[in-house]
Phi, psi and omega in degrees: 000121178277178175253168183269296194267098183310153142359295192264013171265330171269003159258355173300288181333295155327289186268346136305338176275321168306323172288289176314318184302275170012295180301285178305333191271320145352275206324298174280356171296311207287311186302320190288310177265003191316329185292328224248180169218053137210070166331314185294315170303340180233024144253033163270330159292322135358279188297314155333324217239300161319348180274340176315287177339318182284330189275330170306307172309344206270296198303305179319318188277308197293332167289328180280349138330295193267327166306311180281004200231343170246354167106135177315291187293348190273153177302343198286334192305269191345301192300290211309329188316302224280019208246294186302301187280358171300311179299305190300346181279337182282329143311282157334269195315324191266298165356290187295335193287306176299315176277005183264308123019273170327307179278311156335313147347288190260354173283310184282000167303252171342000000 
């Protein structure tokens, strides 16, 4: 059985977006805020939000790490995927909470 999507095509794809997001997010951060007179909050929010891309590809090599070394079907897979990614989305979210905190801040400075 072949896959519709190979692998390394979906991991080429993956580390353009890791690369580019960032990059893009600046970028349009920089565009967003150019109107305001705190430029700097949106583009590290920008940039910030484009980095999501880079923690996805990271989050790939690592499911595919643990995947090859514990089997696609094992239950063992299965806990850890669901252990790992609970925490790091619980990470994420407070995280994204506090700089959102932060940037608000720093928006009301101004």
């Amino acid at each position: 059985m072949k896959e519709l999507i190979p692998p390394q095509s979906a991991e080429k794809w993956l580390l353009f977006i890791a690369v580019a997001g960032p990059l893009a997010g600046l970028i349009l951060g920089t565009l967003i805020g150019a109107h305001e007179r705190c430029a700097a909050r949106k583009m590290v929010a920008g940039a910030l939000i484009g980095g999501i891309g880079s923690l996805v590809y990271g989050l790939w090599i690592l499911y595919n790490m643990i995947t090859d070394a514990l089997g696609l079907d094992s239950v063992a897979n299965l806990c850890l995927q669901l252990g790992m990614f609970a925490v790091l989305g619980a990470a994420v979210g407070v995280g994204a909470y506090r700089i959102s905190a932060v940037l608000r801040k720093l928006g009301a400075r101004d």
